[in-house]
matplotlib code that plots the C-alpha trace (Angstrom):
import matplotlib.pyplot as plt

x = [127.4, 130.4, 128.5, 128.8, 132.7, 133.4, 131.3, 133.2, 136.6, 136.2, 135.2, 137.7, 140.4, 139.5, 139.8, 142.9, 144.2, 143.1, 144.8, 148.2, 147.7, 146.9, 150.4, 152.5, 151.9, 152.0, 155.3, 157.5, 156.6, 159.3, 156.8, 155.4, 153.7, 156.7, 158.7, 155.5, 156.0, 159.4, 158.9, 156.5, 158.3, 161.9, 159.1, 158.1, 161.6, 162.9, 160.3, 160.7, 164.3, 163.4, 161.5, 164.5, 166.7, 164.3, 164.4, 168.0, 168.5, 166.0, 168.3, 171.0, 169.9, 168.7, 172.1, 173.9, 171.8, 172.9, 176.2, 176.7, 174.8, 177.2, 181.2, 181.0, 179.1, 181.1, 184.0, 182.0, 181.1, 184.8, 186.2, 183.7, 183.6, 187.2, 188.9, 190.2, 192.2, 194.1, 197.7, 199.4, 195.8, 195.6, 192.3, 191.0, 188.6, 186.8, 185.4, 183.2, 184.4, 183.7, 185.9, 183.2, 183.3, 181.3, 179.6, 178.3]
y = [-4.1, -3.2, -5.5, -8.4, -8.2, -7.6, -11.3, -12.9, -11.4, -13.1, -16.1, -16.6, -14.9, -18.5, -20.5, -19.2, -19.5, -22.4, -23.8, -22.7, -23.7, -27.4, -26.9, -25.6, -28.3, -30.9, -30.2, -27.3, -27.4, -29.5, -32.2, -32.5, -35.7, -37.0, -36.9, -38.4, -41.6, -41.8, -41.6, -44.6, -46.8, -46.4, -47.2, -50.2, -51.0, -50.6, -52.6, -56.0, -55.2, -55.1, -58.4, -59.8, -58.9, -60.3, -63.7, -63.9, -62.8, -65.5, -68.4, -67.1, -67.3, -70.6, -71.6, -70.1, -71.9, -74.9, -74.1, -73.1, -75.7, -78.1, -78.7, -80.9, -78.9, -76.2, -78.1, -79.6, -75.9, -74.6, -77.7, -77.0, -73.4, -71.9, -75.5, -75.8, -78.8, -80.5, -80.8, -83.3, -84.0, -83.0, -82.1, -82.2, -80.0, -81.5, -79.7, -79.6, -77.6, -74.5, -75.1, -74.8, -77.7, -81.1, -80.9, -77.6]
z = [170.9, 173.0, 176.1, 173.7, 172.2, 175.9, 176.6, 173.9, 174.9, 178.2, 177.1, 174.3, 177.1, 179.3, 176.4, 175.3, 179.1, 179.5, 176.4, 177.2, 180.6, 179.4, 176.9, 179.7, 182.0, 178.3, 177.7, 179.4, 183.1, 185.3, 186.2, 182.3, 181.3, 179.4, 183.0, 184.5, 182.4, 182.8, 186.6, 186.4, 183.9, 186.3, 189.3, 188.0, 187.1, 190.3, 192.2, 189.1, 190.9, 194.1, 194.0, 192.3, 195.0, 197.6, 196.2, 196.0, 199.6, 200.5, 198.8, 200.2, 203.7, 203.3, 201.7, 204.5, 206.7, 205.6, 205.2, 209.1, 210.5, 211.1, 210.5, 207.7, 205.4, 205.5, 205.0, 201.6, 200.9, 201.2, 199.3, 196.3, 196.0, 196.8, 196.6, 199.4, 200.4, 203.6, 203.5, 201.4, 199.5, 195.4, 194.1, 190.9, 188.8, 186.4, 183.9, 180.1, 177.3, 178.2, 181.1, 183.6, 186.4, 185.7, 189.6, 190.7]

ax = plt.figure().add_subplot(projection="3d")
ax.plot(x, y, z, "-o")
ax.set_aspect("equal")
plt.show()
């Protein structure tokens, strides 16, 4: 009798360890699944990011390739984005009505 509440003690001992063990690591251990799949949503985030990022470095290499490959367009470049002008020469912006310029 003793032999068989001893057998049922053990095995309700590894149950019961085994149940807090699956709680700790649920909810109160540092790396708990809630953490988990915040750690994987921010991961994805940051990589949608980081192909963003690697597409807009792309254009603007190509733009500045164009840009620096020969006097005259960066002269056009400098005119159009920072309006630049030559002495004695008036420019004008023309823009919509949401005062944004006509040309881009």
């Amino acid at each position: 009798m003793f032999v068989q509440k001893l057998i049922r003690l053990s095995k309700n001992f590894y149950v019961v360890t085994g149940v807090i063990l699956f709680a700790w690591m649920l909810g109160f251990d540092t790396n708990d699944l809630g953490t988990q799949f915040r750690n994987w949503w921010k991961l994805r985030e940051l990589e949608t990011d980081r192909l963003y990022y690697e597409e807009e470095i792309a254009k603007i290499q190509q733009q500045r390739k164009e840009i620096f490959g020969s006097a005259r367009s960066q002269e056009k470049f400098a005119r159009e984005n920072y309006l630049m002008k030559k002495n004695g020469e008036e420019v004008y912006v023309l823009v919509n009505e949401n005062n944004e310029p006509i040309e881009k």
